[in-house]
LOTORKOL-225874 format. One line per field, with one value per atom (N, C-alpha, C): residue number from 1; atom name; x, y, z. Coordinates in steps of 0.001 Angstrom, whole numbers. Each point is the difference from the previous one (the first is absolute). Example, Ala and Ser with C-alpha at 12.3 -4.5 7.8 and 13.67 -1.06 7.14 Angstrom:
<atoms>
i = 1, 1, 1, 2, 2, 2
at = N, CA, C, N, CA, C
px = 13190, -890, 900, -350, 820, -770
py = -5690, 1190, 1200, 1050, 1190, 1090
pz = 7800, 0, 0, -720, 60, 730
</atoms>
This chain:
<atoms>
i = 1, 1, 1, 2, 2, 2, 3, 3, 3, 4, 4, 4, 5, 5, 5, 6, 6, 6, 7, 7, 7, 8, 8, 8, 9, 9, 9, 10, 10, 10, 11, 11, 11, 12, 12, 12, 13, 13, 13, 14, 14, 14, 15, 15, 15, 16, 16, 16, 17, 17, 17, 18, 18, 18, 19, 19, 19, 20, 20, 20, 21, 21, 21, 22, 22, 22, 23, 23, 23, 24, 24, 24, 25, 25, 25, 26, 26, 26, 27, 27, 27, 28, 28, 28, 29, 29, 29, 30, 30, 30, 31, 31, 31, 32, 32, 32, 33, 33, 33, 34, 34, 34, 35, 35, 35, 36, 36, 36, 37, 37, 37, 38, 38, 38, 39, 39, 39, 40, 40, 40, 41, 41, 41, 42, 42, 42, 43, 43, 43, 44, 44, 44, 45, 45, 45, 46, 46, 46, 47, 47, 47, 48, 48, 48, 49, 49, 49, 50, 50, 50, 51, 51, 51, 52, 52, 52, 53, 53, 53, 54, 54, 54, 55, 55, 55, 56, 56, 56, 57, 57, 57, 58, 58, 58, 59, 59, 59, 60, 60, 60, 61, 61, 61, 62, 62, 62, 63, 63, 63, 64, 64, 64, 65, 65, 65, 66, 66, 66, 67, 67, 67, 68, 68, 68, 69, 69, 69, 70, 70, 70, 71, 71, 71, 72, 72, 72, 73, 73, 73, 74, 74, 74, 75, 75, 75, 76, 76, 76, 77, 77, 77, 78, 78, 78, 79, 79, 79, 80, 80, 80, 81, 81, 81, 82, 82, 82, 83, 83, 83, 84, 84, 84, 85, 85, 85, 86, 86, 86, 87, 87, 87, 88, 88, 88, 89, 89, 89, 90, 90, 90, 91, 91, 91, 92, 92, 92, 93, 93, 93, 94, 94, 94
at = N, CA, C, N, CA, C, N, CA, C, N, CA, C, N, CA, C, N, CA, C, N, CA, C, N, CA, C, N, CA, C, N, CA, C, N, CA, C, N, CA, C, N, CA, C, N, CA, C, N, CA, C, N, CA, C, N, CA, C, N, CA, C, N, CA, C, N, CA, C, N, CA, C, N, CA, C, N, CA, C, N, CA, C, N, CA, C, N, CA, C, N, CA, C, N, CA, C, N, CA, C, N, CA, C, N, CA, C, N, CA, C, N, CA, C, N, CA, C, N, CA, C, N, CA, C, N, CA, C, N, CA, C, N, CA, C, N, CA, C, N, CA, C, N, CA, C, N, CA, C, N, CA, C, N, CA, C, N, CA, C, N, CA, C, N, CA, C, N, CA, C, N, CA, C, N, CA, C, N, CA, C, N, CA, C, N, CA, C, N, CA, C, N, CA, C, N, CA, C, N, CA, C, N, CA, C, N, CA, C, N, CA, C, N, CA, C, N, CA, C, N, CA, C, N, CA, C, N, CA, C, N, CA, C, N, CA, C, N, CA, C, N, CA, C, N, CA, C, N, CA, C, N, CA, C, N, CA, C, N, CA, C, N, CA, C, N, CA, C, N, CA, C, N, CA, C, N, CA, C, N, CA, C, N, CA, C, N, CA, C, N, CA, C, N, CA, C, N, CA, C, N, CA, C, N, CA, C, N, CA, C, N, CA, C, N, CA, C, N, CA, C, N, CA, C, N, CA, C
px = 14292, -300, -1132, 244, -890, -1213, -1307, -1396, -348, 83, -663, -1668, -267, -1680, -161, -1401, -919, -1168, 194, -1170, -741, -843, -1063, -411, 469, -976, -684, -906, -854, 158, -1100, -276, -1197, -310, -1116, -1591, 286, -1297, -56, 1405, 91, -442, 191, -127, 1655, 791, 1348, 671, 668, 832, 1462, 903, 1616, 39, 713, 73, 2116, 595, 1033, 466, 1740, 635, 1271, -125, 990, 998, 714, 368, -461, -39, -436, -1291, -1031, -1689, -11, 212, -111, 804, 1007, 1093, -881, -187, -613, -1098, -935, -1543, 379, 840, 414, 178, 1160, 337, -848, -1307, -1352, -1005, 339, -1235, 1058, 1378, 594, 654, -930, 306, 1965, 729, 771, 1001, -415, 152, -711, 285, -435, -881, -701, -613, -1452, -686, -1590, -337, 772, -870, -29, 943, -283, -874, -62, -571, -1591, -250, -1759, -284, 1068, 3, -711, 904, -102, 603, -755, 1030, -1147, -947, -638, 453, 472, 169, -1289, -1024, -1145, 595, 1067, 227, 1584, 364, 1436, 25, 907, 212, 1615, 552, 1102, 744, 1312, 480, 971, 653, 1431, 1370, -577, 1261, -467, 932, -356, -273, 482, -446, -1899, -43, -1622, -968, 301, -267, 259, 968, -94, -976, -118, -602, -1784, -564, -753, -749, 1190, -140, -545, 971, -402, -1282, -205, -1235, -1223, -360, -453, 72, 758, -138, -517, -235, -635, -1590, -481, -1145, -1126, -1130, -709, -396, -639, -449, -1129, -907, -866, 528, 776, 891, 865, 320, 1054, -1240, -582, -1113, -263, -668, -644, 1350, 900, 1417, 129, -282, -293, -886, -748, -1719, -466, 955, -339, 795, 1420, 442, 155, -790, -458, -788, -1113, -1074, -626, 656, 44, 429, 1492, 904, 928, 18, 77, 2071, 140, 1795, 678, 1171, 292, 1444, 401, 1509, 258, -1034, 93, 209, -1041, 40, 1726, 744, 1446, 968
py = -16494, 310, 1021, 1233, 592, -75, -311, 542, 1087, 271, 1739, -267, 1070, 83, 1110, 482, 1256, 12, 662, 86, 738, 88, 992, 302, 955, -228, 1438, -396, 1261, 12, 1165, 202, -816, 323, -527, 353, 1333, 817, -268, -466, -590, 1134, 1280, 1581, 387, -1175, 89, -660, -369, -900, 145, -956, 0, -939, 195, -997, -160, -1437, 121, -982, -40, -1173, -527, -1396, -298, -1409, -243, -1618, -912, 413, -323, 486, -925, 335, 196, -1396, -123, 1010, 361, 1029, 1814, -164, 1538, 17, -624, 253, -377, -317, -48, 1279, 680, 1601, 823, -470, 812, 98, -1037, -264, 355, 308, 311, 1857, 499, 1434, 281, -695, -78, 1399, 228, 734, 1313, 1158, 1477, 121, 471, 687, -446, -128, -461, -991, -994, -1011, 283, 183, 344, 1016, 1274, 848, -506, -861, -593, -1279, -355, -1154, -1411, -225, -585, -1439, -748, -1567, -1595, 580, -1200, -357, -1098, -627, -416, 520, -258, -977, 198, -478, -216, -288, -621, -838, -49, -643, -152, -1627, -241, -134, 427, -32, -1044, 18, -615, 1143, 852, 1240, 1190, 1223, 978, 866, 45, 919, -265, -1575, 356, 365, -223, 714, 1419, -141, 2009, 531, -573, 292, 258, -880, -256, 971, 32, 1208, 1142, 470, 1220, 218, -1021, 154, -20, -1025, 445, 1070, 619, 1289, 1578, -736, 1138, -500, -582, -718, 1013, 224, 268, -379, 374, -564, -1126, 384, -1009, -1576, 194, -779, -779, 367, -591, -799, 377, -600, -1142, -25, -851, -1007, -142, -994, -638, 221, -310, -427, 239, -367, -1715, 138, -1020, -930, -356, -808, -92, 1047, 143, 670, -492, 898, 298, -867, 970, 720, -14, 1107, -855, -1145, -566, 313, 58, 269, -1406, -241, -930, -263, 790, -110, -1765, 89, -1350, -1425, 394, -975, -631, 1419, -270, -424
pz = -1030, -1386, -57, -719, -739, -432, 826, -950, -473, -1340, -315, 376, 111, 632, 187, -347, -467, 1007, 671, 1485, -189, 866, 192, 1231, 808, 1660, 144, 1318, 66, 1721, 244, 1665, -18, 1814, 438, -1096, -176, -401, -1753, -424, -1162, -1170, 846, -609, -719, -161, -357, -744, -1260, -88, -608, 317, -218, -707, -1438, -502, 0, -142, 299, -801, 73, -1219, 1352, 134, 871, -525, 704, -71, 815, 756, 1340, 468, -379, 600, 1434, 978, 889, 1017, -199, 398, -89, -814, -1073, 1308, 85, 520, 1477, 711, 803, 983, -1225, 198, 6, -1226, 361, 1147, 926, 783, 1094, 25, 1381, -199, -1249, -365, -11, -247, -318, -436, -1592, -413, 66, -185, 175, -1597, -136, -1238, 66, -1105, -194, 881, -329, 582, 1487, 1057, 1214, 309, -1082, 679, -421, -795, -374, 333, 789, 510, -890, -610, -1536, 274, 952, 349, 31, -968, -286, -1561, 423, -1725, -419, -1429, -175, -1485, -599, -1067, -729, -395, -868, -1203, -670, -1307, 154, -427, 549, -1689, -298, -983, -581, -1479, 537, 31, -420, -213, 340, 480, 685, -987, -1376, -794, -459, -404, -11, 1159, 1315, 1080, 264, -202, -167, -1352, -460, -1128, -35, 1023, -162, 1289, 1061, 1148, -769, -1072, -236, -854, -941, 45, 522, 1211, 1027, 764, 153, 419, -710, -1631, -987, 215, 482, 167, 816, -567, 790, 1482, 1105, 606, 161, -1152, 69, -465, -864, -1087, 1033, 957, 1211, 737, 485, 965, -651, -1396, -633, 115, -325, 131, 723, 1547, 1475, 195, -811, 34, -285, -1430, -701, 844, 503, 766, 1605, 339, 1811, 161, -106, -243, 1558, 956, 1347, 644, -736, 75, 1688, -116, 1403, -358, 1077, 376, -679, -679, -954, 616, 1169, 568, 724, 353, 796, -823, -1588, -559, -677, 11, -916, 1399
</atoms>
C-alpha cells in the first residue's frame, strides 16, 4: 500500500536541499543514499533524510511539495529546525 510523503534531504555540508513527493518513503531515500537516479540529487549528493510529512492522498502531497519548493531558504531550514533541530538522518527511524 501506498504512503504519499513529502521529504526533504540534504548533503553532508547540508549546503543543499531536495525536496521530494513519493509513495514510498522508505524505498525513495533508499534510492537517495544509493545515488540511484541521475540528476540533482546525485550530482549534490542529497541522501540524508532531515525531514518528511506523511499524507493520506497524493494530491495533498503534491500539493504541498510544490509549495515547499516556492519557499525560501531560510523558511525551509526553519521547518527542519522546528522538528530536527539536529538535523540528525531520520532513514533509520522509518
Amino acid at each position: 500500500m501506498k504512503q504519499p510523503a513529502v521529504y526533504i534531504v540534504t548533503c553532508k555540508t547540508k549546503s543543499a536541499l531536495y525536496i521530494g513527493v513519493t509513495g514510498n518513503l522508505k524505498k525513495r531515500i533508499w534510492q537517495h543514499k544509493n545515488a540511484v537516479e541521475k540528476g540533482f540529487s546525485r550530482k549534490y549528493k542529497t541522501n540524508k533524510l532531515v525531514y518528511f510529512e506523511l499524507f493520506d492522498d497524493f494530491y495533498t502531497a503534491i500539493s504541498r511539495e510544490k509549495q515547499l519548493k516556492k519557499w525560501n531558504l531560510s523558511w525551509k531550514e526553519r521547518l527542519i529546525n522546528e522538528t530536527n533541530p539536529k538535523w540528525d538522518a531520520l532513514y533509520e527511524p522509518i
